[in-house]
C-alpha positions, 0 to 999 in steps of 0.5 A: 500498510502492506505494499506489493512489491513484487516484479509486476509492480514495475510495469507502466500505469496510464498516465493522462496528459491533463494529470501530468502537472499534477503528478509532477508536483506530487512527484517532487515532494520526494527527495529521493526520486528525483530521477523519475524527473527529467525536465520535469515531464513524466517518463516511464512511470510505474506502478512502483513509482505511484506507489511510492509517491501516493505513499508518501503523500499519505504519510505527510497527511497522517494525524500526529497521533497515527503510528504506520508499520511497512510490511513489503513483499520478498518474492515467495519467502517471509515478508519484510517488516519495516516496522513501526514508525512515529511523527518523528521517524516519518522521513525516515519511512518515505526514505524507505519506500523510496529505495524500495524495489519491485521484484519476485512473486506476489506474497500476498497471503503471507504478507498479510499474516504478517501484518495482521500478527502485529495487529490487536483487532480484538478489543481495539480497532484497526486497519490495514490498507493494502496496495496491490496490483493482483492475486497471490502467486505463492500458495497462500491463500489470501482470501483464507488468511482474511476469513481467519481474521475475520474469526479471530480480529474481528475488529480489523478491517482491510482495506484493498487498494487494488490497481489491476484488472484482477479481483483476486485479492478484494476477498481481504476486504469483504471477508473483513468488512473493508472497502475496496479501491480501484483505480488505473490511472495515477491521479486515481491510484493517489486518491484512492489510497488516500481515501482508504486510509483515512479511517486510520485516525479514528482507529489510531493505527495503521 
């Protein structure tokens, strides 16, 4: 999973009326974010925030057997890698994202790289889903990085869960033969990371 975690990730997501109690409840599934709760009615929620929550309700409906590693952005520098976690490090993971910030710039091209070096996409499948919210603003091209895979891990697939107006990053998953998820509104964001990353128990990593 590479998360987006630059500084256009705390900006507001349309949430609708009909879908507050949804959220609420999707919301209260995390211990560690209950100060996005305030007598429980929605307050500024952003695309972190959805994140975070979409996330988290993926890891609880992960297969046993499907191991995540998080790779999240640092501005323009070398991304972090969180590393790989099993069933029994996945509270320990939700933790992770929930204390994670939205700052710096969009390193999409290098987040990539990384996450794709950790990969075998050669003789076995694989899958990244990535959860972003535009194109890449730190001089790497992510569309070049994914036609890179493309020749030399064929058998990785990206999957785009993209949640702005902004097309610049769907090259990831056509160069790779991926999907692409968009969506605008919280209840859509949820759904649409939960769709691209069902694959993932059949590939066995994530």
């Amino acid at each position: 999973m590479v998360l987006d975690t630059s500084g256009s990730m705390d900006q507001r997501i349309r949430v609708k009326q009909a879908e507050d109690p949804w959220y609420i409840g999707l919301l209260t599934r995390i211990p560690f974010v209950d100060e996005l709760l305030a007598n429980n009615q929605p307050q500024r929620l952003t695309r972190m925030d959805v994140a975070k929550s979409s996330l988290t309700a993926v890891i609880g409906d992960l297969d046993k057997n499907v191991d995540m590693r998080l790779v999240t952005f640092d501005g323009c520098r070398s991304p972090v890698d969180h590393g790989v976690f099993g069933q029994g490090q996945r509270a320990d993971l939700v933790k992770r994202i929930a204390d994670l910030k939205a700052r710096g710039g969009t390193g999409l091209g290098i987040s990539l790289e990384a996450a794709a070096s950790k990969l075998n996409g050669r003789d076995r499948d694989a899958v990244i889903v990535m959860f972003v919210d535009g194109r890449d603003s730190c001089g790497t091209s992510v569309c070049s990085v994914s036609e890179q895979i493309a020749k030399s891990q064929p058998r990785l697939r990206i999957n785009v869960v993209n949640i702005s107006a902004s097309t610049g990053s769907n090259c990831a998953a056509s160069n790779t033969g991926g999907r692409v998820y968009t969506a605008n509104d919280a209840a859509a964001v949820a759904a649409a990371l939960k769709e691209a990353s069902q694959e993932v128990a059949a590939s066995g990593c994530l």
